[in-house]
MIMARKOL-939424 format. One line per 4 residues: for each residue x, y, z of C-alpha. Coordinates in nm, 3 decimals. Example, Ala and Ser with C-alpha at 12.3 -4.5 7.8 and 13.67 -1.06 7.14 Angstrom:
<recs>
1.230/-0.450/0.780 ~ 1.367/-0.106/0.714
</recs>
This chain:
<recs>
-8.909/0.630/-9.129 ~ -8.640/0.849/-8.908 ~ -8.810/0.981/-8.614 ~ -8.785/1.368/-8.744
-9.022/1.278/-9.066 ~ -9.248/1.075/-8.810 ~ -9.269/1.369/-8.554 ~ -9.304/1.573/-8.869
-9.611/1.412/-9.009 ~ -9.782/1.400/-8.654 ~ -9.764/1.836/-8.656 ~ -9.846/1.785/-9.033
-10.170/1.596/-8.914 ~ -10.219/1.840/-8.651 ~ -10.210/2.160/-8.858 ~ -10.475/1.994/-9.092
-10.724/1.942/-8.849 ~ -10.648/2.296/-8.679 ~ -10.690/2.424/-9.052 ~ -10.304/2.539/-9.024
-10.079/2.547/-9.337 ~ -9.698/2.522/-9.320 ~ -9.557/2.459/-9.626 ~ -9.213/2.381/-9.496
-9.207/2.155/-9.142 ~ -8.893/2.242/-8.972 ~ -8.784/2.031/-8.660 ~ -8.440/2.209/-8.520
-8.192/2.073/-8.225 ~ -8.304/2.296/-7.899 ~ -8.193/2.590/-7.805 ~ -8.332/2.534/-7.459
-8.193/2.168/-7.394 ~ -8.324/2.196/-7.045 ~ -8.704/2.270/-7.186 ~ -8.687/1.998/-7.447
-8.491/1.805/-7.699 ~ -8.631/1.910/-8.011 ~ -8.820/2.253/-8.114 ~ -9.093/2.349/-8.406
-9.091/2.756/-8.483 ~ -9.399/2.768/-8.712 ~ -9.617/2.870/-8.481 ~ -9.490/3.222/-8.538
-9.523/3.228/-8.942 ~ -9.867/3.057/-8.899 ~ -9.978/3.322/-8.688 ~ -9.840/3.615/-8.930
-10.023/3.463/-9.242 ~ -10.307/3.472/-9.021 ~ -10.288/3.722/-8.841 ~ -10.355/3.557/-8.481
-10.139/3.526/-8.147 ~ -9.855/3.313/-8.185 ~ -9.908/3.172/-7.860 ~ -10.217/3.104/-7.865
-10.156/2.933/-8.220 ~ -9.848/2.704/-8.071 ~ -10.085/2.649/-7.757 ~ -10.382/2.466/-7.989
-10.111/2.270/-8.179 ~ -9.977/2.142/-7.855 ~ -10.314/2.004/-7.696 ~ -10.334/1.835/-8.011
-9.998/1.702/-8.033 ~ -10.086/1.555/-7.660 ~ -10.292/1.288/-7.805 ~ -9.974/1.092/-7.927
-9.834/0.906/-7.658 ~ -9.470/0.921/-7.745 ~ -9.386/1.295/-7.628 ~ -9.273/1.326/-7.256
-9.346/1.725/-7.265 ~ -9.440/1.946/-7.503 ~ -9.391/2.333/-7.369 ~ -9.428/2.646/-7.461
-9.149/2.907/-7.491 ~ -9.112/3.274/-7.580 ~ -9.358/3.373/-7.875 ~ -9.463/3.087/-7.962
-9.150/2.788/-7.941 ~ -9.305/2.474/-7.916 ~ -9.035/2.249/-7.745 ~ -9.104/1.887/-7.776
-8.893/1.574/-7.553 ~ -8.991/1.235/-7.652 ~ -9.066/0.958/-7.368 ~ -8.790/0.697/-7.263
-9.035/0.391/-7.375 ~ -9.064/0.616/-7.692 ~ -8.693/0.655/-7.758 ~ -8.584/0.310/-7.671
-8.798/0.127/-7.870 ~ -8.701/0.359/-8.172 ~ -8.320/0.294/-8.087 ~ -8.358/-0.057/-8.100
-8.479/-0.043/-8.434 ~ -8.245/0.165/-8.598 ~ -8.001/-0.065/-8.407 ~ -8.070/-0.338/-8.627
-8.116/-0.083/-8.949 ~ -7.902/0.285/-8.877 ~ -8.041/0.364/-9.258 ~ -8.404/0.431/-9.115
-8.289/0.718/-8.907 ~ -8.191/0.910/-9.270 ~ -8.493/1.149/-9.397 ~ -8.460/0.970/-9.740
-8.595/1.177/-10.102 ~ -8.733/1.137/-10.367 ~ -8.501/0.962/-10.620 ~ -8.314/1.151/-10.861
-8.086/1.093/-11.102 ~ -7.768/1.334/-11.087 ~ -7.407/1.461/-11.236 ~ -7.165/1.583/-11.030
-6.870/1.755/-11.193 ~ -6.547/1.747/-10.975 ~ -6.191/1.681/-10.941 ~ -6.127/1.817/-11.269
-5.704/1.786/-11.306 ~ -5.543/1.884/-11.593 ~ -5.356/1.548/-11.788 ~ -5.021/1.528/-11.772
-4.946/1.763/-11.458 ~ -4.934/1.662/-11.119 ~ -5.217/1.656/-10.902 ~ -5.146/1.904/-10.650
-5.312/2.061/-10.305 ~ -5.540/2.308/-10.586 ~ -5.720/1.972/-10.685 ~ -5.765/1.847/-10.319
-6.114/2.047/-10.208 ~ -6.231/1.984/-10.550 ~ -6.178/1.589/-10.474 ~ -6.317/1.583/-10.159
-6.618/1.797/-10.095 ~ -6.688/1.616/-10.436 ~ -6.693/1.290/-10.294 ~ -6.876/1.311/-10.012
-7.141/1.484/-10.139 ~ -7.164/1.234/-10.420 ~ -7.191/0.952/-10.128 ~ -7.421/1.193/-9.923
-7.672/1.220/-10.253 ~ -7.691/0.850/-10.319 ~ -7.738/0.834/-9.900 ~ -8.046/1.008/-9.916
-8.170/0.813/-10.180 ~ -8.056/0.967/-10.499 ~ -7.891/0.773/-10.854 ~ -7.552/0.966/-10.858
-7.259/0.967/-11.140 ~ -6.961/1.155/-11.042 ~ -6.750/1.278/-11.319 ~ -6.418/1.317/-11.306
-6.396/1.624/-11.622 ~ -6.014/1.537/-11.722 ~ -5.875/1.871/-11.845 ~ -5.709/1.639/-12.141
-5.676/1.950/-12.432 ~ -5.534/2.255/-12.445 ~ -5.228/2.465/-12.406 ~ -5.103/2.153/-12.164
-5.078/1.923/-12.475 ~ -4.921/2.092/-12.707 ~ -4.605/2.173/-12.452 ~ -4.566/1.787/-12.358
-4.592/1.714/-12.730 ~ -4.318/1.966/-12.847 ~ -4.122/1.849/-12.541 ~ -4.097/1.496/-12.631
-4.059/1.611/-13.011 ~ -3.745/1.826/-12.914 ~ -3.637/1.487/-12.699 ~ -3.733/1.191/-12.973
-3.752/1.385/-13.294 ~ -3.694/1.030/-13.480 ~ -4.040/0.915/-13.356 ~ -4.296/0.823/-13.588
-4.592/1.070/-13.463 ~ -4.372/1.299/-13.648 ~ -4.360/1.164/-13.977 ~ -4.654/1.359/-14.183
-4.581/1.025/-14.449 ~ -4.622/0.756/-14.147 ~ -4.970/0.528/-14.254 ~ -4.919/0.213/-14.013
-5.065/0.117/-13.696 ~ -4.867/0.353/-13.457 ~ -4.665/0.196/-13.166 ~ -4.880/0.112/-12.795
-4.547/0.126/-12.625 ~ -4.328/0.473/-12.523 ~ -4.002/0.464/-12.361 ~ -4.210/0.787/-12.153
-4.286/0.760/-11.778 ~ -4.514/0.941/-11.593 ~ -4.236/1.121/-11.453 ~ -4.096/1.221/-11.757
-4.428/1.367/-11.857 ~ -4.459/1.567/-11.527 ~ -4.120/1.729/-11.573 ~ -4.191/1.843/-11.946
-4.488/2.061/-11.873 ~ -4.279/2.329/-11.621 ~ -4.010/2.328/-11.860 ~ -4.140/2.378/-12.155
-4.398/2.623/-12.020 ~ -4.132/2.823/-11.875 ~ -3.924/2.801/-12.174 ~ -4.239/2.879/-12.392
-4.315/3.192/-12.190 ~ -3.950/3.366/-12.242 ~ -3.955/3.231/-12.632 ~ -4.204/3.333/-12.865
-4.093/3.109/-13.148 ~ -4.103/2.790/-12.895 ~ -4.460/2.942/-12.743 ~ -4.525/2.986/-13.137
-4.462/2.571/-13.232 ~ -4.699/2.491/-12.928 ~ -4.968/2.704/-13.080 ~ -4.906/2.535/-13.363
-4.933/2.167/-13.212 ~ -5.270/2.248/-12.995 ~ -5.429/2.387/-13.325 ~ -5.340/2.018/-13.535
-5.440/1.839/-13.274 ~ -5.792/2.008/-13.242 ~ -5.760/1.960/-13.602 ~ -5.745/1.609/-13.575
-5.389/1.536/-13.659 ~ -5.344/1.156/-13.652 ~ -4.982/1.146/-13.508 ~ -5.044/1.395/-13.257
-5.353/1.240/-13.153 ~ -5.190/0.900/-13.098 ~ -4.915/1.039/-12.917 ~ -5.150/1.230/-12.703
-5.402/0.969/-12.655 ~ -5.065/0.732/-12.525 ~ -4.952/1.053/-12.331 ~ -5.292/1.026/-12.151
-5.355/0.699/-12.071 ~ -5.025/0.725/-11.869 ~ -5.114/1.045/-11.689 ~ -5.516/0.895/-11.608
-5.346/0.576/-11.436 ~ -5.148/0.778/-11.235 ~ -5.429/1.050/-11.123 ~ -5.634/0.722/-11.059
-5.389/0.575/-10.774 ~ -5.356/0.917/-10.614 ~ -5.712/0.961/-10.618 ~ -5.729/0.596/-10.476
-5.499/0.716/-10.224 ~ -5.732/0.993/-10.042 ~ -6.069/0.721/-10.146 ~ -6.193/1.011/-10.446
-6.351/0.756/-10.712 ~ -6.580/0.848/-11.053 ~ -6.834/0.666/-11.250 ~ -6.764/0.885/-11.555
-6.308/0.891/-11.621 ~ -6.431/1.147/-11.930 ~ -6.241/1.508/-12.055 ~ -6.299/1.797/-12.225
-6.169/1.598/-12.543 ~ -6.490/1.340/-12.527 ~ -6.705/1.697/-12.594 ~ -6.582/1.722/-12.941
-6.807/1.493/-13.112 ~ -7.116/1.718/-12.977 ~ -6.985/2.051/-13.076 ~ -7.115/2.079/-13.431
-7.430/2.008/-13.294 ~ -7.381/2.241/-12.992 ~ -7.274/2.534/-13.262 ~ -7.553/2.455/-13.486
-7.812/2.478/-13.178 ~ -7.696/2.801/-13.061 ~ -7.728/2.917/-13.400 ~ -8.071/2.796/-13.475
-8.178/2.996/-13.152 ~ -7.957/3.316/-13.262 ~ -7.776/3.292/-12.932 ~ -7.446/3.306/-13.143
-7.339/3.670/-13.211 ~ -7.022/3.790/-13.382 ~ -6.833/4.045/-13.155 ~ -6.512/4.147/-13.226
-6.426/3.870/-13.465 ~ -6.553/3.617/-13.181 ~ -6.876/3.442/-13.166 ~ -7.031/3.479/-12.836
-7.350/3.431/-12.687 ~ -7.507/3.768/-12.472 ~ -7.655/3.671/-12.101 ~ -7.690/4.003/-11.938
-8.047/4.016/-11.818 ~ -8.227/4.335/-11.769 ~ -8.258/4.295/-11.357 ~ -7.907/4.246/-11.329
-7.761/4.430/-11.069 ~ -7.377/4.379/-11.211 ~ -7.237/4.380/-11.528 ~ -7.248/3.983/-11.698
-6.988/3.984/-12.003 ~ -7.103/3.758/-12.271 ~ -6.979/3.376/-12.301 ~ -6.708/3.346/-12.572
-6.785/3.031/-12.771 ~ -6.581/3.048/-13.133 ~ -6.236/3.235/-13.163 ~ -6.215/3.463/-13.450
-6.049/3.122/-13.673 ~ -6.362/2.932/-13.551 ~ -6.133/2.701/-13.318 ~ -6.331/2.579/-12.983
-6.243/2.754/-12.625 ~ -6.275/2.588/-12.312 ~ -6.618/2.744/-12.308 ~ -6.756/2.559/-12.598
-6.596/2.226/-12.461 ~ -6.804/2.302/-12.122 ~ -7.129/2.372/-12.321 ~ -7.101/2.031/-12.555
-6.989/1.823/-12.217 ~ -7.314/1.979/-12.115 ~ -7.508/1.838/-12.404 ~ -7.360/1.505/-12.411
-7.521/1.459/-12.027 ~ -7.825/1.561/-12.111 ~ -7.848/1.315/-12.430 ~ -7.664/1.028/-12.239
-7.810/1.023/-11.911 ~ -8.113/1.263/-11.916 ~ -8.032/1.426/-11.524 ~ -8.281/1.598/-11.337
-7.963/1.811/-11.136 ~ -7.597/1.863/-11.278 ~ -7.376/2.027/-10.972 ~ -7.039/2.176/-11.085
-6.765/2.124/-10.731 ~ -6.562/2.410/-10.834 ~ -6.352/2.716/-10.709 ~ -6.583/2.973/-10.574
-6.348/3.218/-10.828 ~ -6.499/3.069/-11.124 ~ -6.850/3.187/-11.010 ~ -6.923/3.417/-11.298
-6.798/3.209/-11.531 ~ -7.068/2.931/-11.443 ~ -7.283/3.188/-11.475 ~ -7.256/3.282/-11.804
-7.253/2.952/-11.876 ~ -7.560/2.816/-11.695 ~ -7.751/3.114/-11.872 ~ -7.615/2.996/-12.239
-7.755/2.609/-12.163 ~ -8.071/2.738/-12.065 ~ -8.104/3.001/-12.302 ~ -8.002/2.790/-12.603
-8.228/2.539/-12.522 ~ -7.921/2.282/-12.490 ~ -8.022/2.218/-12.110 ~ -8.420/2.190/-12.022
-8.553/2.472/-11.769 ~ -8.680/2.130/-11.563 ~ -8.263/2.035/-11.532 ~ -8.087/2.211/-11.234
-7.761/2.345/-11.300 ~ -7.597/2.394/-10.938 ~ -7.263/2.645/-10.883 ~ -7.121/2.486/-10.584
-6.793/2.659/-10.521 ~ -6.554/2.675/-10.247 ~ -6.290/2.844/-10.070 ~ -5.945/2.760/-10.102
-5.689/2.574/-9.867 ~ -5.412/2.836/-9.734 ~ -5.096/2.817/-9.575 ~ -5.045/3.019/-9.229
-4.907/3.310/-9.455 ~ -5.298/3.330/-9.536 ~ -5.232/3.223/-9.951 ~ -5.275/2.939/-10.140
-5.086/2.654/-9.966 ~ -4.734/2.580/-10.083 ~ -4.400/2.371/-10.063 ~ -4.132/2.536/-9.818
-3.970/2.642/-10.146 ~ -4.256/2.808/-10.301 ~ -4.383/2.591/-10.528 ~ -4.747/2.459/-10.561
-4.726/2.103/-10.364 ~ -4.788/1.803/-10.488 ~ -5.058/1.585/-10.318 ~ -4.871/1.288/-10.238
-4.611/1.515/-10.087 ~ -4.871/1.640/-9.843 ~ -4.985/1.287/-9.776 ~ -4.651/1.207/-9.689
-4.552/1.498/-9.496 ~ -4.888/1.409/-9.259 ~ -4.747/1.055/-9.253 ~ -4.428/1.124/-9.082
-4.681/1.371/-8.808 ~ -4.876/1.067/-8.773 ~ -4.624/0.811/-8.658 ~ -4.614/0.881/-8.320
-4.982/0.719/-8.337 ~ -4.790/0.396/-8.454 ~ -4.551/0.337/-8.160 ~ -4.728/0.121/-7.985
-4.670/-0.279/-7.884 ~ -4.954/-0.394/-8.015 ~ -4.941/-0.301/-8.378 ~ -4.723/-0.476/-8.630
-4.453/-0.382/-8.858 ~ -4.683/-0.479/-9.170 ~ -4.975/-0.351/-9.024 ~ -4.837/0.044/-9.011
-4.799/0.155/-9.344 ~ -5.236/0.060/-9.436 ~ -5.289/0.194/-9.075 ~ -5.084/0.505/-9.121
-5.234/0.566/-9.480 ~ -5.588/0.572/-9.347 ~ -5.524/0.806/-9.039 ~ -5.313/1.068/-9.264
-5.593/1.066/-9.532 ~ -5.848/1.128/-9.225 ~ -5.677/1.395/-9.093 ~ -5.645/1.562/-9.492
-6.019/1.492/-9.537 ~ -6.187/1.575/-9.196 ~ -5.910/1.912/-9.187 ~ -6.063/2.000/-9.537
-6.450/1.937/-9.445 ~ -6.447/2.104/-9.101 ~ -6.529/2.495/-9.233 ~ -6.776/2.644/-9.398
-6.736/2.521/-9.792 ~ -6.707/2.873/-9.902 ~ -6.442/2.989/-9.680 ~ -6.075/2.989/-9.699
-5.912/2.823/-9.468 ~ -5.531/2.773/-9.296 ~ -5.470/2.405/-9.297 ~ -5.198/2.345/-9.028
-4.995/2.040/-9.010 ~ -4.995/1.961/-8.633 ~ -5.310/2.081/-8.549 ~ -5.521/1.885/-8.784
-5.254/1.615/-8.683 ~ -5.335/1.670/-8.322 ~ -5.536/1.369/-8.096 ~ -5.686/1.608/-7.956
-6.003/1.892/-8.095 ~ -6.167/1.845/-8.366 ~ -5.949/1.672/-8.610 ~ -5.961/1.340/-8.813
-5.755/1.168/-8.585 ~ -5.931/1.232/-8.244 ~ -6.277/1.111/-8.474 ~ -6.144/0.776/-8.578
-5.905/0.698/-8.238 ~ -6.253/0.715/-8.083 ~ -6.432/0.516/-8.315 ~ -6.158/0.256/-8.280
-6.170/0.241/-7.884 ~ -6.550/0.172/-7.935 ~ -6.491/-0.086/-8.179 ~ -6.222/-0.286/-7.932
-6.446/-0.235/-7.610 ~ -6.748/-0.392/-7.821 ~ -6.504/-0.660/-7.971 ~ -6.323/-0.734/-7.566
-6.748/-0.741/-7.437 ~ -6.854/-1.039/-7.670 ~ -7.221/-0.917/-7.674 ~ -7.349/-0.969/-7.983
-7.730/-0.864/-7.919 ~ -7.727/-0.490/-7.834 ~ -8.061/-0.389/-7.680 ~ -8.122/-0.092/-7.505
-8.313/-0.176/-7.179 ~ -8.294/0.150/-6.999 ~ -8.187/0.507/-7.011 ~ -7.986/0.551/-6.658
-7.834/0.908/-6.691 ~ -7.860/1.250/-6.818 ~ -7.504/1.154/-6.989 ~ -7.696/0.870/-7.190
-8.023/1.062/-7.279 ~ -7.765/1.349/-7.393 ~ -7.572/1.102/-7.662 ~ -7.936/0.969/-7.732
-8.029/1.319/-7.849 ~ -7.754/1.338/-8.005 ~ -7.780/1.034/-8.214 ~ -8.178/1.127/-8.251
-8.036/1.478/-8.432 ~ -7.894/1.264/-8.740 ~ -8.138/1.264/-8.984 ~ -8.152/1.690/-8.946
-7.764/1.712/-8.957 ~ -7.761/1.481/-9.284 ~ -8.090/1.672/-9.413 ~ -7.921/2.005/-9.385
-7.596/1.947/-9.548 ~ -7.806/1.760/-9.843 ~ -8.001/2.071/-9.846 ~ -7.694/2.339/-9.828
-7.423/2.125/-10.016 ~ -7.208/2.182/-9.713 ~ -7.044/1.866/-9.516 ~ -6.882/2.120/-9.199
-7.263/2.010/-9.018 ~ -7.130/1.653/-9.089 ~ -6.799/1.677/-8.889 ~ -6.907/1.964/-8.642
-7.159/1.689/-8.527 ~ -6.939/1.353/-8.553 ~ -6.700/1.544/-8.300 ~ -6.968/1.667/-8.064
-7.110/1.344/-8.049 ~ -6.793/1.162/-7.953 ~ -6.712/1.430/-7.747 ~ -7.013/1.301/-7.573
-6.977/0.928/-7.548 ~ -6.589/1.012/-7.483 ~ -6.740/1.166/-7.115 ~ -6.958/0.878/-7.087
-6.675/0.638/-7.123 ~ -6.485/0.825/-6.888 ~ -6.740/0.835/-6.598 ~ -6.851/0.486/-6.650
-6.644/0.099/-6.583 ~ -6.888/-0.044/-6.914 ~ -6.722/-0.378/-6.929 ~ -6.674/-0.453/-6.535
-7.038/-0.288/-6.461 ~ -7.227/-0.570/-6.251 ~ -7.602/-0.421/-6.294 ~ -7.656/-0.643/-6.642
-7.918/-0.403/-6.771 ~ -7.717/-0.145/-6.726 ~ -7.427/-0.297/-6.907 ~ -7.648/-0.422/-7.162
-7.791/-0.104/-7.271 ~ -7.471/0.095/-7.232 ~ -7.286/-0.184/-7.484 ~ -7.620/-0.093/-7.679
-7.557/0.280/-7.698 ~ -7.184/0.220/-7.777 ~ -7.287/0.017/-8.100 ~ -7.498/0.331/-8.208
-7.252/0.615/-8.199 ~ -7.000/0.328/-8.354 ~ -7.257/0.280/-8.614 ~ -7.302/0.627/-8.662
-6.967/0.713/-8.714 ~ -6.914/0.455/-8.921 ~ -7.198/0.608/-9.169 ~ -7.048/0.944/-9.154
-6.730/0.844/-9.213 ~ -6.829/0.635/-9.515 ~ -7.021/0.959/-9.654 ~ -6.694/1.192/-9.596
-6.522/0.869/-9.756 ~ -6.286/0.863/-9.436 ~ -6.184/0.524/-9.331 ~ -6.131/0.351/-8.983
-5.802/0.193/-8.906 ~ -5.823/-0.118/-8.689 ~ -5.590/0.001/-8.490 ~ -5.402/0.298/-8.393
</recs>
């Protein structure tokens, strides 16, 4: 059990036998490092609920506390602070430990099984910088779930229907009008094979969309197309289904590329099978009302405090929406895989929109009250003009042209003797994808933010590349020591007992962004702890040190915040370079 849980229970124990209740055990960092390392508020909410002196209530929990032999001091602060420091015998017997295991110092849950929706690009465009926060806040909370002890499916949620479709298919009908998709009379097996790239693909969407939009009769065929193939048009559908499986490889090495992977490669087109059912549930509980020729389900509750429009489910033909698709993806995860949470990673703009729909699951019946639907939305990524972030022409960016564009900033890391020809392009991969990813995690997930090229680039603040340079200089002093039994003897200096805090403060950072579904506590702490050892490494000779406890225990504490890192990293699905 991580320390925080064990120094939990021992209050928990505490406030039993002082007939205490505290429903929710909270162990923060200090605010007062100089009166102790950790602190426990409750005293002050006990005392409310019962109406007693604060101090006096933190003072009777302390005495009791005292009988446990592994604090150092326990003091009193302000109204009622309890600030708690653990002893060095204490701490280095408990850093040993996770030395061998780093997964005990993780406050782990109970197991749940969940869905998390994100990523979401639309088939047959390219993935641009839009899809990017989806991708990665995604991720790593996907790895940070199953880190705490959770059975997690990510799902990808291809946007493979729609307008999108029926442009690329009257594109390549204008192109290859002699193809057999567009023979109404065709009844064989139709071709595996297209002479179609990926490229081509990309291209026909903007020009067809932009033709579409300044030609109603062109805008009036793709109509036309989307509506056959929701209809279930054989040719169409084989062409489309081809189209796909081109476009899904491709969004599958780019996702590779910045280490986004799903358990679930599924679209909005694998819904359709469920939304007879869906329809026929939604009628059965009269959620389905005709408005305006629509069908649409009402979710404005009387406490509401703005105006909730209903959810449009049927257009006034009876032809599906985007809407419905979300609902019957909905169902399908509940009859599949039975989840006790589904979270959504989506733009914070779509927050009504999730609302509406969360309130149609639950009050259709289609998703159990006991199945947590979870908005998690976010802010977008902005240029220094303060909007959406562009090419230098204007244009929405592509992802790989970002990746590339941090490449080139990156090279000066790749000068050196020391690394190979053969050896840059993997290194140079990983440290542009850690600067993308750790730039991109660093704020708050709801805010915007102004993602700048050389400063996220820089060796030097808080960026990806001053994280994993450190890591790597641990790793090679480690590797040049030859130790391979790290055991931490003694603690020599307040430096040391500082990064020992630090490392101690894990299991709350990891708790808290499980908690919030925010990963900025993640890399606010993996740069203030390297921050940390990066003084320590500075004001001490580690290798050439001639006291052998001391080097011993120092090599010992290196291994930890590598180890660390290395876990963080993993959960923020940021890699370390061998070299750099």
């Amino acid at each position: 059990m991580d320390i925080i849980s064990e120094t939990k229970n021992k209050i928990k124990n505490v406030l039993s036998e002082l007939g205490y209740k505290d429903d929710l055990i909270l162990i923060h960092f200090s605010s007062r490092p100089e009166l102790g390392q950790f602190q426990y508020n409750g005293a002050m909410q006990i005392a409310k609920s019962m109406r007693l002196n604060p101090r006096e209530i933190a003072k009777n929990i302390v005495e009791k506390l005292n009988k446990y032999d592994c604090f150092e001091k326990l003091n009193i602060a302000g109204p009622g602070f309890i600030n708690i420091s653990f002893n060095s015998n204490y701490l280095i017997n408990y850093l040993n430990e996770i030395q061998n295991d780093i997964s005990i110092n993780i406050k782990k849950y109970p197991n749940k099984k969940i869905i998390i929706d994100y990523g979401g690009p639309n088939v047959a465009k390219a993935l641009h910088v839009g899809h990017l926060r989806s991708s990665n806040i995604g991720e790593a909370l996907k790895r940070l779930a199953c880190l705490v002890g959770n059975d997690v499916i990510g799902d990808v949620h291809l946007g493979d229907i729609g307008r999108q479709s029926g442009m690329i298919i009257y594109g390549i009908k204008e192109k290859f009008p002699e193809l057999v998709y567009f023979d109404d009379k065709y009844t064989d097996k139709y071709p595996e094979r297209l002479p179609i790239t990926n490229e081509d693909i990309e291209k026909i969407y903007p020009e067809i969309s932009l033709r579409a939009k300044n030609d109603e009769e062109i805008m009036k065929e793709v109509r036309n197309i989307t509506a056959e193939l929701d209809r279930g048009n054989k040719g169409y559908n084989s062409l489309w289904n081809y189209i796909k499986q081109v476009s899904i490889e491709n969004i599958k090495r780019t996702f590779d590329k910045i280490n986004v992977s799903f358990e679930l490669w599924e679209g909005e087109s694998d819904s359709y099978q469920y939304i007879d059912k869906v329809i026929n549930l939604l009628k059965s509980q009269n959620c389905l009302e005709e408005s305006e020729g629509a069908y649409v389900v009402y979710v404005q509750k009387e406490d509401d405090k703005f105006e909730i429009p209903p959810l449009i489910v049927l257009k006034s033909d009876g032809t599906s929406l985007y809407a419905t698709r979300e609902l019957a993806t909905a169902y399908s995860r509940v009859e599949r895989f039975n989840p006790d949470e589904i979270w959504y990673v989506v733009d914070s703009r779509q927050s009504m929109y999730f609302t509406q729909v969360f309130r149609t699951l639950y009050k259709s019946g289609i998703v159990d009250n006991k199945t947590k639907l979870e908005f998690i939305g976010f802010g977008t990524m902005n240029g220094k003009d303060g909007k959406p972030f562009k090419t230098r022409d204007g244009g929405v960016m592509k992802l790989e042209t970002l990746l590339d564009e941090i490449k080139k900033e990156s090279n000066e890391y790749l000068k050196k003797e020391n690394i190979k020809e053969s050896e840059k392009e993997e290194i140079a991969n990983k440290v542009s994808v850690a600067t993308l990813k750790y730039a991109d995690l660093l704020p708050n997930r709801e805010k915007d933010y102004v993602f700048e090229l050389k400063r996220f680039s820089s060796l030097e603040g808080k960026t990806g590349p001053y994280i994993i340079y450190s890591c790597i200089r641990i790793k090679s002093l480690l590797e040049k020591s030859g130790e391979n039994d790290y055991k931490i003897v003694n603690i020599y200096s307040k430096t040391e007992k500082d990064i020992i805090t630090k490392i101690l403060q894990m299991p709350i950072v990891i708790d808290s962004s499980y908690r919030n579904k925010t990963l900025s506590d993640i890399t606010e702490y993996l740069y203030e702890l390297d921050s940390l050892y990066n003084k320590f490494y500075s004001e001490n000779r580690i290798l050439t040190e001639s006291n052998k406890d001391k080097r011993k225990s120092w090599l010992a504490i290196s291994q930890l915040v590598f180890k660390v890192n290395k876990l963080l990293l993993d959960t923020l699905a940021i890699e370390i370079p061998e070299k750099m």
